[in-house]
ROVEXKE-876220 format. One record per residue: residue number from 1; residue in three letters; chain; x, z, y of N, C-alpha, C in turn. Coordinates in nm, 3 decimals. Each point is the difference from the previous one (the first is absolute). Example, Ala and Ser with C-alpha at 12.3 -4.5 7.8 and 13.67 -1.06 7.14 Angstrom:
residues 2
R resi resn chain    n_xx    n_zz    n_yy   ca_xx   ca_zz   ca_yy    c_xx    c_zz    c_yy
R    1  Ala     A   1.319   0.780  -0.569  -0.089   0.000   0.119   0.090   0.000   0.120
R    2  Ser     A  -0.035  -0.072   0.105   0.082   0.006   0.119  -0.077   0.073   0.109
//
This chain:
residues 184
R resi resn chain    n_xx    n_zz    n_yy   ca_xx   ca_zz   ca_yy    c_xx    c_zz    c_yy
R    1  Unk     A   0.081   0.000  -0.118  -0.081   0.000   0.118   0.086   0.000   0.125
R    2  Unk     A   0.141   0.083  -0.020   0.028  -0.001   0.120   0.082  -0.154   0.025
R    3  Unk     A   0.054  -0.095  -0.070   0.047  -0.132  -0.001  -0.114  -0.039   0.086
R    4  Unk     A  -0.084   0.033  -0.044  -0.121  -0.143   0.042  -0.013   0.053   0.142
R    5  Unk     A  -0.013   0.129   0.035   0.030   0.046   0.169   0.105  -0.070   0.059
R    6  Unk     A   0.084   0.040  -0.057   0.121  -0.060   0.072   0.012  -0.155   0.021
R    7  Unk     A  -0.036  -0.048  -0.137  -0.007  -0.177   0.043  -0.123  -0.012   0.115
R    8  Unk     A  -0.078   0.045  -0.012  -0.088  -0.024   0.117   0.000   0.043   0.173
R    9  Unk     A   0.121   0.142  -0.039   0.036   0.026   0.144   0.106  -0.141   0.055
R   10  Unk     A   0.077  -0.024  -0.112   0.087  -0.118   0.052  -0.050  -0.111   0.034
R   11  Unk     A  -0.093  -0.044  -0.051  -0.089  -0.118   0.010  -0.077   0.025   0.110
R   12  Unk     A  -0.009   0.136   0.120  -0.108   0.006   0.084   0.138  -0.026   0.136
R   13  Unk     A   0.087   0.070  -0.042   0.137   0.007   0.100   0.066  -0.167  -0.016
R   14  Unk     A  -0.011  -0.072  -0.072   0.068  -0.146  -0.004  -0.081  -0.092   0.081
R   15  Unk     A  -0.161   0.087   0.056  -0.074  -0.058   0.084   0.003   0.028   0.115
R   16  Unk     A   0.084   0.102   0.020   0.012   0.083   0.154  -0.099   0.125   0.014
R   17  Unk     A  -0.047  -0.012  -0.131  -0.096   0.135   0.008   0.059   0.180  -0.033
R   18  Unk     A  -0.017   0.084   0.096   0.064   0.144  -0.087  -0.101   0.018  -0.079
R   19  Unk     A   0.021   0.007  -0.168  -0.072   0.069  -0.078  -0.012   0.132   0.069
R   20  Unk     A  -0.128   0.093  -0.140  -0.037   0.141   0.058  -0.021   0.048  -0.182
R   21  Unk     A   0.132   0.085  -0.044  -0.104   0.085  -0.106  -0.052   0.084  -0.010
R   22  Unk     A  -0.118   0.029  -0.059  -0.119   0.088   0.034  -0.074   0.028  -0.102
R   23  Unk     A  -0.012   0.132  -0.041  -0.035   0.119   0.097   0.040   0.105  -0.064
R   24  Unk     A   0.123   0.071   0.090   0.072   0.056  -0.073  -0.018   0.133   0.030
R   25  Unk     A   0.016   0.084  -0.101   0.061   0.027  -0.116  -0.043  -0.052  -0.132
R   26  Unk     A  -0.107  -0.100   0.043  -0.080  -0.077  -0.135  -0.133   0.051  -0.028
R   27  Unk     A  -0.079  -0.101   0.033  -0.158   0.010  -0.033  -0.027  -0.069  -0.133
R   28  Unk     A   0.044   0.013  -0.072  -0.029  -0.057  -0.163  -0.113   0.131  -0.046
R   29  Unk     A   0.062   0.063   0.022  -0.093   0.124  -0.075  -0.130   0.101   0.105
R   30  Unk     A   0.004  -0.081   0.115  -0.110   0.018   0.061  -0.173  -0.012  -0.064
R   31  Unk     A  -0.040   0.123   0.016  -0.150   0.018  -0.038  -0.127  -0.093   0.066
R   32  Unk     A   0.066   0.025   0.147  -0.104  -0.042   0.096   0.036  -0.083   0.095
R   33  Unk     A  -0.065  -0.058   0.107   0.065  -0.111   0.074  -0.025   0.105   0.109
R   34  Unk     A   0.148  -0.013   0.093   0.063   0.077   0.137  -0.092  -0.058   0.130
R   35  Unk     A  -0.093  -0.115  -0.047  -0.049  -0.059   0.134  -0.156   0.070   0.022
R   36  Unk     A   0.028   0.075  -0.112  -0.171   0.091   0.006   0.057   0.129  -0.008
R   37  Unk     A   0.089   0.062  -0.031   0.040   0.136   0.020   0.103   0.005  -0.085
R   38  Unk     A   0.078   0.149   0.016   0.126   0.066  -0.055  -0.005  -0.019  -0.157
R   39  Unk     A   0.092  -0.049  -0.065   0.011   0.038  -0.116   0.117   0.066  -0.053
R   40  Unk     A  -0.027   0.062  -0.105   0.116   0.113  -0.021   0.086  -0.056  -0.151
R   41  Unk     A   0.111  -0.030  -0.033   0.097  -0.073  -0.089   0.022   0.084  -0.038
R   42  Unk     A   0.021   0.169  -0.012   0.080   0.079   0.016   0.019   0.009  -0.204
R   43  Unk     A  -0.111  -0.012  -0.041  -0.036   0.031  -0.170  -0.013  -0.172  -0.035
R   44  Unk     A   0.051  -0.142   0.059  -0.027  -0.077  -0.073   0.183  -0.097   0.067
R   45  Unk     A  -0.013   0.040   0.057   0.188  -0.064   0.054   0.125   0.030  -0.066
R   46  Unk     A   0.059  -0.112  -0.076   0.129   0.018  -0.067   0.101  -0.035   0.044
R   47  Unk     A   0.081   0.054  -0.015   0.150  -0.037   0.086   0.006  -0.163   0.002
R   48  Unk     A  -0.009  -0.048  -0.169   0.039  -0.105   0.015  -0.054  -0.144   0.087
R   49  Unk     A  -0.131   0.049   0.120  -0.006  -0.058   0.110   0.067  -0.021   0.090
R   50  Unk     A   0.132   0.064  -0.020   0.106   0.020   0.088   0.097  -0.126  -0.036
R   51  Unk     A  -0.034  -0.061  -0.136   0.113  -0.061  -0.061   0.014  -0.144   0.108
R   52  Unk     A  -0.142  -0.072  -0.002   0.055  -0.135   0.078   0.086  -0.031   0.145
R   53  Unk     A  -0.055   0.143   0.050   0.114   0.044   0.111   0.111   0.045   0.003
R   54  Unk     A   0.049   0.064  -0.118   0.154  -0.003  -0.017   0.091  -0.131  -0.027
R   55  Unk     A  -0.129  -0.072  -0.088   0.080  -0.153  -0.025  -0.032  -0.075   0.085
R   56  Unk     A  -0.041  -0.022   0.082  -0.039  -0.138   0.111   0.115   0.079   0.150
R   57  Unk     A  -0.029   0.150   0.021   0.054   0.041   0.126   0.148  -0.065   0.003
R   58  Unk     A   0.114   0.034  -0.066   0.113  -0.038   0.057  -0.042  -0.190  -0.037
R   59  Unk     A  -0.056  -0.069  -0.010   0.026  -0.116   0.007  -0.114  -0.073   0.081
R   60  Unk     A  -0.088   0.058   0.058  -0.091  -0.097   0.078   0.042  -0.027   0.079
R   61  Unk     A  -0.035  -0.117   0.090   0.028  -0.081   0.079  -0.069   0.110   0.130
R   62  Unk     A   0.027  -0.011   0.119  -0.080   0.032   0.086  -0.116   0.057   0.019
R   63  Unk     A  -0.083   0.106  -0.032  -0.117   0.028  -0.043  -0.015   0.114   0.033
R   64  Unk     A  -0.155   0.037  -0.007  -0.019   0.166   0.053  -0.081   0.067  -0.113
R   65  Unk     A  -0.042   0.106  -0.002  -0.075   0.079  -0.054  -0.121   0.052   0.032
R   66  Unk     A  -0.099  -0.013  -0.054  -0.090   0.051   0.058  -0.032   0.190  -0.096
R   67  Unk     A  -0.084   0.055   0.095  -0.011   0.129  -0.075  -0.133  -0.004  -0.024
R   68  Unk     A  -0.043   0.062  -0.129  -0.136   0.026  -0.006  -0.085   0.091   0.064
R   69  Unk     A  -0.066   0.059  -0.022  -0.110   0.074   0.021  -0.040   0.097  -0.095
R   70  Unk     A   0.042   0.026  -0.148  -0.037   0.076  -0.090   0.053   0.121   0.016
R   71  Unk     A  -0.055   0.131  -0.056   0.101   0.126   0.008   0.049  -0.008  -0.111
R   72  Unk     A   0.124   0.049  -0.024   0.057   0.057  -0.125   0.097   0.172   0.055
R   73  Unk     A  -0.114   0.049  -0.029   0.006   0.163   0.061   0.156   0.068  -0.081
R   74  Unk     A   0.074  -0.074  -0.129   0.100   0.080  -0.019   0.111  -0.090   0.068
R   75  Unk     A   0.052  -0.129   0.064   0.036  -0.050   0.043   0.013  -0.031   0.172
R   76  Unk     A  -0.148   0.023   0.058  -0.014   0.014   0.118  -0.099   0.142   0.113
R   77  Unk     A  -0.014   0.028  -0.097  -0.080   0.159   0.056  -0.146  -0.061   0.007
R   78  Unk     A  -0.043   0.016   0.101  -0.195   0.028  -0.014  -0.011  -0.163   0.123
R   79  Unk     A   0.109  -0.047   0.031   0.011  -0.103   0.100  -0.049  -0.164  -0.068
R   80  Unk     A  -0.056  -0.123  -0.004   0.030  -0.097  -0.019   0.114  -0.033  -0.028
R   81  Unk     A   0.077  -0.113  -0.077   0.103  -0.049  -0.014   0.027  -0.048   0.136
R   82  Unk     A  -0.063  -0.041   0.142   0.067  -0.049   0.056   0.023   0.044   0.119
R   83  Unk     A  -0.065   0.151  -0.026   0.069   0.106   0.081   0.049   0.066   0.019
R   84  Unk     A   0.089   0.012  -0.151   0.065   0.098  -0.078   0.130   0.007   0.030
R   85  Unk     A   0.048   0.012   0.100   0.219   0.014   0.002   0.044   0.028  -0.155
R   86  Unk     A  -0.080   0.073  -0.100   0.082   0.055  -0.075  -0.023  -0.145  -0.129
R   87  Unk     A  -0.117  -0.120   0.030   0.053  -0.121  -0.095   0.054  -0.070   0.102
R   88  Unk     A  -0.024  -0.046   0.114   0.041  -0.082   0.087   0.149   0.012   0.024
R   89  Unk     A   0.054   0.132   0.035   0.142   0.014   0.039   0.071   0.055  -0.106
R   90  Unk     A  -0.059   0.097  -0.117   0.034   0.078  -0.097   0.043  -0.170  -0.075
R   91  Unk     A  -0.132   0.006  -0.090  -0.025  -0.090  -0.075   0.105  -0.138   0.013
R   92  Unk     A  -0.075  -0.083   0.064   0.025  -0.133   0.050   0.135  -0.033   0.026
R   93  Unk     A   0.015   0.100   0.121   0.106  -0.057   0.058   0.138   0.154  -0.036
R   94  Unk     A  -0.028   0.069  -0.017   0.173   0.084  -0.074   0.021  -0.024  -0.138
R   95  Unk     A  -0.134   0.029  -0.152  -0.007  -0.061  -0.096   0.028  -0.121   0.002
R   96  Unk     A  -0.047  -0.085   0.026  -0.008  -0.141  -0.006   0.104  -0.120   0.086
R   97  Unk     A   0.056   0.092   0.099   0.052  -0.070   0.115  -0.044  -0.108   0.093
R   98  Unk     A  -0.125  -0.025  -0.011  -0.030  -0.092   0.067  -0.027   0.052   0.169
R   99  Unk     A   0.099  -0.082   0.076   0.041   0.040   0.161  -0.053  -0.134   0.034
R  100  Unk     A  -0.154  -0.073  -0.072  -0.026  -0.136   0.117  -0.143   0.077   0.042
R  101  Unk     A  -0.077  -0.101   0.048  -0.114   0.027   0.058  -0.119   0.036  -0.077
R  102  Unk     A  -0.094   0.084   0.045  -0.105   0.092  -0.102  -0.096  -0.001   0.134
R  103  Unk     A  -0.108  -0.102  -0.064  -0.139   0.012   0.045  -0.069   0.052  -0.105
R  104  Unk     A  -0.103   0.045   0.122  -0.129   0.094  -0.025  -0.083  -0.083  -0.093
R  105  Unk     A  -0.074   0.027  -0.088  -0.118  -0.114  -0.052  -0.156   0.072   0.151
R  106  Unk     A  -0.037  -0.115  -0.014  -0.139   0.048   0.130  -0.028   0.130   0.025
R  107  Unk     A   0.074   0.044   0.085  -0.080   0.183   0.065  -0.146  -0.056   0.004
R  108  Unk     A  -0.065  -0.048   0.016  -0.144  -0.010   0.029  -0.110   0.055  -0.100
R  109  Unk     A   0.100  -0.028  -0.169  -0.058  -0.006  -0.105  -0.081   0.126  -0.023
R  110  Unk     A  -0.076   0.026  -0.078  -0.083   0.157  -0.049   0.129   0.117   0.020
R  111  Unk     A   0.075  -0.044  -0.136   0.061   0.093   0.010   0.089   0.069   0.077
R  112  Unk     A  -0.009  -0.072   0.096   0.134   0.079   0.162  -0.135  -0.003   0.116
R  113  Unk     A  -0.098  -0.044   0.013  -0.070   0.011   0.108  -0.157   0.086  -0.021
R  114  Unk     A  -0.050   0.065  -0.140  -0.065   0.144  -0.033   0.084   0.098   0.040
R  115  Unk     A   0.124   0.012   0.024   0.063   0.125  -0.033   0.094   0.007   0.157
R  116  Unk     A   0.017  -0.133   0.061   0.124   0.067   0.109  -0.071  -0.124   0.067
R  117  Unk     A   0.048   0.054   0.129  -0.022  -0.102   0.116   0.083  -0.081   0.087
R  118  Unk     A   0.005  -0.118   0.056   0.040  -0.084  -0.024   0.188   0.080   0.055
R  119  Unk     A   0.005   0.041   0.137   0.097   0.083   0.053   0.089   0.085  -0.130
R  120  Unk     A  -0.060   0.101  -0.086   0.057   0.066  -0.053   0.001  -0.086  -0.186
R  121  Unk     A   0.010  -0.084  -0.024   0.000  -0.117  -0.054   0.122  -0.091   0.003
R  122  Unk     A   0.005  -0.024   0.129   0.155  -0.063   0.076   0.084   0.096  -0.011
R  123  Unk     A  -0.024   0.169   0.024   0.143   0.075   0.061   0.066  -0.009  -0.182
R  124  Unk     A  -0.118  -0.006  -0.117   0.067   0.074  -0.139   0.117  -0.113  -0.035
R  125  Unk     A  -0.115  -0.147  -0.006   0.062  -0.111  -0.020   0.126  -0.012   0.042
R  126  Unk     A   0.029  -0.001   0.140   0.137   0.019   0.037   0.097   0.077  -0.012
R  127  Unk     A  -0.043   0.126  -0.035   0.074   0.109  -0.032   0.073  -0.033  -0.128
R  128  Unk     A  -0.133  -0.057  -0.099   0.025   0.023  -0.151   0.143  -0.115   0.007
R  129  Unk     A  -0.028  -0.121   0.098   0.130  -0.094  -0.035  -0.034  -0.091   0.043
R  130  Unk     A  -0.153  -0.058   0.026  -0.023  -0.181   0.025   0.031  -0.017   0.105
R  131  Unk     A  -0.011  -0.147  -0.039   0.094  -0.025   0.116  -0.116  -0.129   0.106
R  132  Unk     A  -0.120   0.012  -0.085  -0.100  -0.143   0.029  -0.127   0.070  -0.008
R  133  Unk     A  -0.064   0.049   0.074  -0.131   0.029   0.005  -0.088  -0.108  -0.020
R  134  Unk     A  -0.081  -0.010  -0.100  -0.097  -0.102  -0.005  -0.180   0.053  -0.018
R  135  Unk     A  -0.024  -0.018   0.119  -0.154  -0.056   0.042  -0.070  -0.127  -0.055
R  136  Unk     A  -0.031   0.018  -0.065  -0.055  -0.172  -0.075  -0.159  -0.049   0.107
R  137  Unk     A  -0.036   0.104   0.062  -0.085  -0.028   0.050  -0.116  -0.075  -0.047
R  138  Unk     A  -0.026  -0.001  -0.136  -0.137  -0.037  -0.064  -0.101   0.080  -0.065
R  139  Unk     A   0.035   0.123   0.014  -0.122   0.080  -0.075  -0.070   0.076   0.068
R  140  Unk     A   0.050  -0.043   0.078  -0.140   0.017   0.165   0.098  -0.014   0.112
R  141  Unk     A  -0.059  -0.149   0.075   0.069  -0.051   0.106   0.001   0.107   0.135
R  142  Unk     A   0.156  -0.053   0.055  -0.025   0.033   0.136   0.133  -0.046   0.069
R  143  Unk     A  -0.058  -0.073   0.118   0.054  -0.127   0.082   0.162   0.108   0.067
R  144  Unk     A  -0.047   0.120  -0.027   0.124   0.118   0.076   0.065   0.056  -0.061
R  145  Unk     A  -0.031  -0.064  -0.133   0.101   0.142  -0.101   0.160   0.023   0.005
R  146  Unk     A   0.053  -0.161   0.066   0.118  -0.008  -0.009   0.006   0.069   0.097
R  147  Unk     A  -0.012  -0.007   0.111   0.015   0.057   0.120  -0.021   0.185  -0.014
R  148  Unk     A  -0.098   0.026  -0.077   0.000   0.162  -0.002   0.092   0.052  -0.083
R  149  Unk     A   0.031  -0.103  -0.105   0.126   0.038  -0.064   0.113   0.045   0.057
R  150  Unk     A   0.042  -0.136   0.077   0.105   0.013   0.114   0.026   0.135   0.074
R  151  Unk     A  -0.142   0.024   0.038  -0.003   0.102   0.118   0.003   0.170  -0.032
R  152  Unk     A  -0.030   0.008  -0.169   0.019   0.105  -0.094   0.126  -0.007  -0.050
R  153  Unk     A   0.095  -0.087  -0.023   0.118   0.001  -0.056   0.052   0.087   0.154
R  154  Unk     A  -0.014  -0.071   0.118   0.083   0.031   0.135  -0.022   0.123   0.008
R  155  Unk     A  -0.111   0.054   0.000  -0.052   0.164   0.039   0.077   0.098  -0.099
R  156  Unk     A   0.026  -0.026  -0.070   0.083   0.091  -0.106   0.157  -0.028  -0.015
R  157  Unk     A   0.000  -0.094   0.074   0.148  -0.002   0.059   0.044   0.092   0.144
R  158  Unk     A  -0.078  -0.049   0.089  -0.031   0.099   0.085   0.012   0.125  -0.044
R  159  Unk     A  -0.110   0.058  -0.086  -0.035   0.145  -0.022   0.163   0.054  -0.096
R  160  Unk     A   0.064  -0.081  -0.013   0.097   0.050  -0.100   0.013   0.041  -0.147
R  161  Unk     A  -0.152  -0.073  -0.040  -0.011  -0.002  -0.133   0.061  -0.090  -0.106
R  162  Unk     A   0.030  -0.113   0.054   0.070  -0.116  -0.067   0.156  -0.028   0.138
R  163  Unk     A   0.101   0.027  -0.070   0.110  -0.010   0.106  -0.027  -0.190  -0.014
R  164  Unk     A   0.059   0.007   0.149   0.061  -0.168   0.029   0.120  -0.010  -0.082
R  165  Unk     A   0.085   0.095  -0.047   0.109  -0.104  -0.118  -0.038  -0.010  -0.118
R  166  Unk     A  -0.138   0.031  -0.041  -0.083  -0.026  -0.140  -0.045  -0.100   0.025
R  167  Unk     A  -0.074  -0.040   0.133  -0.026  -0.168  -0.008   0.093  -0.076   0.075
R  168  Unk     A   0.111   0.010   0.035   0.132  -0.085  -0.037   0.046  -0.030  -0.141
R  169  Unk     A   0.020   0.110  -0.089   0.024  -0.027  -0.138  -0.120  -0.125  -0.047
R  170  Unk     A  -0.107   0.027   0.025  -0.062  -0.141  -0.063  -0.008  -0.126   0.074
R  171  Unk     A   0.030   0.042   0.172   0.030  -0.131   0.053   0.140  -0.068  -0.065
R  172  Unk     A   0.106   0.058  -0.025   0.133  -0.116  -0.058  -0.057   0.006  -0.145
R  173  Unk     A  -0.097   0.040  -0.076   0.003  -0.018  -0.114  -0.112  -0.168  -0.023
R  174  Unk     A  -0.082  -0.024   0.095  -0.105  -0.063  -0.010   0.119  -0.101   0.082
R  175  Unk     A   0.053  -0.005   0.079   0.106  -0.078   0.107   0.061  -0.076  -0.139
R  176  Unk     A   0.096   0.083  -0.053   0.046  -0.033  -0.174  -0.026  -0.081  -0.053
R  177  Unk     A  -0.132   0.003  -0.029  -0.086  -0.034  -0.095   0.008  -0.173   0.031
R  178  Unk     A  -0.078   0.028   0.140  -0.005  -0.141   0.109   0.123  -0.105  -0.048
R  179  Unk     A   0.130   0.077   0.059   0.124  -0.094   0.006   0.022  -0.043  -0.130
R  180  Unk     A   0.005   0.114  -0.135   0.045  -0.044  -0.134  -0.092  -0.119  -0.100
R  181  Unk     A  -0.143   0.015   0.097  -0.102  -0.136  -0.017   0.076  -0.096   0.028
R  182  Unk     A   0.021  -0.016   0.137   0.041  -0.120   0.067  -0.115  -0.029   0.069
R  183  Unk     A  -0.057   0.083   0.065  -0.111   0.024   0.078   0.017   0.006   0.142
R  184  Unk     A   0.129   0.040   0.016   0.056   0.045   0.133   0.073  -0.136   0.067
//
Protein backbone atom coordinates (compact mmCIF):
# COMPACT_ATOMS: atom_id res chain seq x y z
CA UNK A 1 0.00 0.00 0.00
CA UNK A 2 2.55 2.25 0.82
CA UNK A 3 4.38 1.79 -2.99
CA UNK A 4 1.19 2.63 -4.48
CA UNK A 5 1.23 6.09 -2.20
CA UNK A 6 4.33 6.83 -3.10
CA UNK A 7 4.02 6.10 -6.90
CA UNK A 8 1.13 8.30 -6.81
CA UNK A 9 2.70 11.08 -4.70
CA UNK A 10 5.40 11.03 -7.53
CA UNK A 11 3.08 10.96 -10.26
CA UNK A 12 1.14 14.10 -8.59
CA UNK A 13 4.76 16.04 -8.08
CA UNK A 14 5.99 15.12 -11.93
CA UNK A 15 2.83 17.33 -12.56
CA UNK A 16 3.82 20.22 -10.43
CA UNK A 17 1.40 19.13 -7.95
CA UNK A 18 2.46 18.89 -3.87
CA UNK A 19 0.94 15.64 -2.93
CA UNK A 20 -0.83 15.51 0.73
CA UNK A 21 -0.76 12.19 2.91
CA UNK A 22 -3.65 11.84 4.92
CA UNK A 23 -4.86 11.38 7.71
CA UNK A 24 -2.51 10.91 10.03
CA UNK A 25 -1.92 9.04 12.47
CA UNK A 26 -4.22 6.80 10.18
CA UNK A 27 -7.92 6.52 9.78
CA UNK A 28 -8.04 2.84 8.65
CA UNK A 29 -9.48 1.85 11.83
CA UNK A 30 -11.84 4.66 12.21
CA UNK A 31 -15.47 3.80 13.50
CA UNK A 32 -17.12 6.89 12.40
CA UNK A 33 -16.76 9.65 9.88
CA UNK A 34 -14.90 13.04 11.57
CA UNK A 35 -17.24 15.21 9.25
CA UNK A 36 -20.23 14.37 11.61
CA UNK A 37 -18.37 14.18 14.88
CA UNK A 38 -15.30 12.94 17.08
CA UNK A 39 -14.32 9.56 16.78
CA UNK A 40 -12.26 7.77 19.19
CA UNK A 41 -9.32 5.04 17.60
CA UNK A 42 -8.09 4.70 20.92
CA UNK A 43 -9.37 0.55 21.20
CA UNK A 44 -9.26 0.06 17.29
CA UNK A 45 -5.68 1.84 16.08
CA UNK A 46 -2.55 -0.25 15.44
CA UNK A 47 0.77 0.90 15.26
CA UNK A 48 1.13 -0.62 12.10
CA UNK A 49 -0.78 2.55 10.57
CA UNK A 50 2.27 4.13 11.20
CA UNK A 51 4.03 1.80 8.72
CA UNK A 52 3.30 3.64 5.21
CA UNK A 53 4.75 6.70 6.77
CA UNK A 54 7.89 5.38 7.83
CA UNK A 55 8.31 3.98 4.27
CA UNK A 56 7.19 6.76 1.92
CA UNK A 57 8.59 9.73 4.62
CA UNK A 58 12.34 9.67 3.93
CA UNK A 59 11.62 9.27 0.18
CA UNK A 60 8.69 11.44 -0.94
CA UNK A 61 9.04 13.92 -3.19
CA UNK A 62 7.82 17.27 -1.88
CA UNK A 63 4.66 16.71 0.03
CA UNK A 64 2.77 17.50 3.20
CA UNK A 65 0.79 15.81 5.72
CA UNK A 66 -2.31 16.17 6.62
CA UNK A 67 -3.58 15.41 10.36
CA UNK A 68 -6.70 13.82 11.20
CA UNK A 69 -9.31 14.45 13.44
CA UNK A 70 -9.66 11.12 15.43
CA UNK A 71 -8.67 10.80 19.21
CA UNK A 72 -6.37 8.20 20.19
CA UNK A 73 -6.48 9.07 24.03
CA UNK A 74 -3.18 6.78 24.77
CA UNK A 75 -1.19 8.53 22.08
CA UNK A 76 -2.68 12.01 22.14
CA UNK A 77 -4.61 12.73 25.43
CA UNK A 78 -8.45 13.67 25.26
CA UNK A 79 -7.36 16.21 22.13
CA UNK A 80 -8.11 15.30 18.29
CA UNK A 81 -5.17 14.11 16.34
CA UNK A 82 -4.86 17.45 14.96
CA UNK A 83 -4.59 19.19 17.97
CA UNK A 84 -2.56 17.09 19.73
CA UNK A 85 1.41 18.41 20.06
CA UNK A 86 1.87 15.11 21.62
CA UNK A 87 1.00 13.17 17.76
CA UNK A 88 1.71 16.20 15.78
CA UNK A 89 5.16 17.18 17.36
CA UNK A 90 5.62 13.98 19.66
CA UNK A 91 4.48 11.58 17.12
CA UNK A 92 5.03 12.85 13.58
CA UNK A 93 7.59 14.90 13.68
CA UNK A 94 10.42 13.63 16.75
CA UNK A 95 9.22 9.77 16.19
CA UNK A 96 8.95 9.99 12.72
CA UNK A 97 11.07 12.99 11.74
CA UNK A 98 9.08 14.48 9.49
CA UNK A 99 10.21 18.54 9.59
CA UNK A 100 7.88 19.33 6.16
CA UNK A 101 4.54 20.81 6.19
CA UNK A 102 1.36 19.47 8.31
CA UNK A 103 -2.07 20.62 7.40
CA UNK A 104 -5.08 20.54 9.31
CA UNK A 105 -7.83 18.21 7.61
CA UNK A 106 -11.15 20.88 7.66
CA UNK A 107 -11.49 22.63 11.23
CA UNK A 108 -15.04 23.12 10.09
CA UNK A 109 -15.72 19.38 10.30
CA UNK A 110 -18.12 17.88 13.39
CA UNK A 111 -15.47 16.82 15.05
CA UNK A 112 -13.33 20.17 15.81
CA UNK A 113 -16.36 22.54 15.45
CA UNK A 114 -19.08 20.60 18.40
CA UNK A 115 -16.37 20.91 20.75
CA UNK A 116 -14.02 24.18 20.16
CA UNK A 117 -14.47 27.30 18.44
CA UNK A 118 -13.19 28.49 15.61
CA UNK A 119 -10.29 30.94 17.65
CA UNK A 120 -9.43 28.25 20.17
CA UNK A 121 -9.32 25.61 17.30
CA UNK A 122 -6.50 27.69 15.52
CA UNK A 123 -4.47 28.43 18.92
CA UNK A 124 -4.32 24.05 19.51
CA UNK A 125 -3.68 23.44 15.80
CA UNK A 126 -0.76 25.63 15.86
CA UNK A 127 0.52 24.84 18.98
CA UNK A 128 0.17 21.06 18.31
CA UNK A 129 2.62 21.76 15.01
CA UNK A 130 0.52 22.70 11.71
CA UNK A 131 1.66 24.52 9.82
CA UNK A 132 -1.70 25.02 7.22
CA UNK A 133 -4.92 25.73 8.70
CA UNK A 134 -7.58 24.48 6.50
CA UNK A 135 -11.16 25.91 6.29
CA UNK A 136 -12.72 23.96 3.48
CA UNK A 137 -15.52 26.15 3.75
CA UNK A 138 -18.31 23.68 2.62
CA UNK A 139 -20.19 22.42 5.45
CA UNK A 140 -21.79 25.53 5.95
CA UNK A 141 -20.71 28.46 3.81
CA UNK A 142 -19.39 31.72 4.68
CA UNK A 143 -18.10 34.41 2.22
CA UNK A 144 -15.71 35.57 5.68
CA UNK A 145 -14.36 32.62 7.02
CA UNK A 146 -11.05 33.24 5.56
CA UNK A 147 -10.96 36.52 6.75
CA UNK A 148 -12.15 35.59 10.48
CA UNK A 149 -9.66 33.07 10.35
CA UNK A 150 -7.06 35.55 9.57
CA UNK A 151 -8.25 37.85 12.18
CA UNK A 152 -8.33 34.90 15.01
CA UNK A 153 -4.94 33.61 14.08
CA UNK A 154 -3.73 37.68 14.55
CA UNK A 155 -5.58 38.15 17.96
CA UNK A 156 -3.72 35.40 19.59
CA UNK A 157 -0.67 36.58 18.35
CA UNK A 158 -1.32 39.76 19.77
CA UNK A 159 -2.65 38.24 23.05
CA UNK A 160 0.59 36.15 23.28
CA UNK A 161 -0.91 32.95 22.94
CA UNK A 162 0.70 31.76 19.75
CA UNK A 163 4.37 33.50 19.64
CA UNK A 164 5.30 35.14 16.13
CA UNK A 165 8.44 32.67 15.94
CA UNK A 166 5.85 29.68 15.89
CA UNK A 167 4.40 31.18 12.81
CA UNK A 168 7.76 31.91 11.30
CA UNK A 169 8.66 28.23 11.83
CA UNK A 170 5.77 27.38 9.44
CA UNK A 171 6.29 30.37 7.29
CA UNK A 172 10.08 28.89 6.03
CA UNK A 173 8.57 25.54 6.31
CA UNK A 174 5.58 26.16 3.76
CA UNK A 175 8.36 28.84 1.92
CA UNK A 176 10.39 25.18 1.66
CA UNK A 177 7.95 23.41 0.54
CA UNK A 178 7.20 26.21 -2.32
CA UNK A 179 10.97 26.38 -3.54
CA UNK A 180 11.69 22.39 -3.27
CA UNK A 181 8.32 22.19 -5.67
CA UNK A 182 9.70 24.51 -7.99
CA UNK A 183 6.87 26.63 -7.21
CA UNK A 184 8.89 29.54 -6.30
Amino acid sequence: MAAHGQAFAEGLASAGIIPCYKHFPGHGSARHDTHLGLTDITATWLPIELEPYRRILPHTPPAMIMSGHMVHREKGGELPASLSPEIITGLLRDSLGWQGVVITDDLQMGAIEDTYNMKEAIRLAVIAGSDILLFGNNMRHDPQEGRKAHAALMELVREGAISESRIRESYVRIMELKSTAGLL
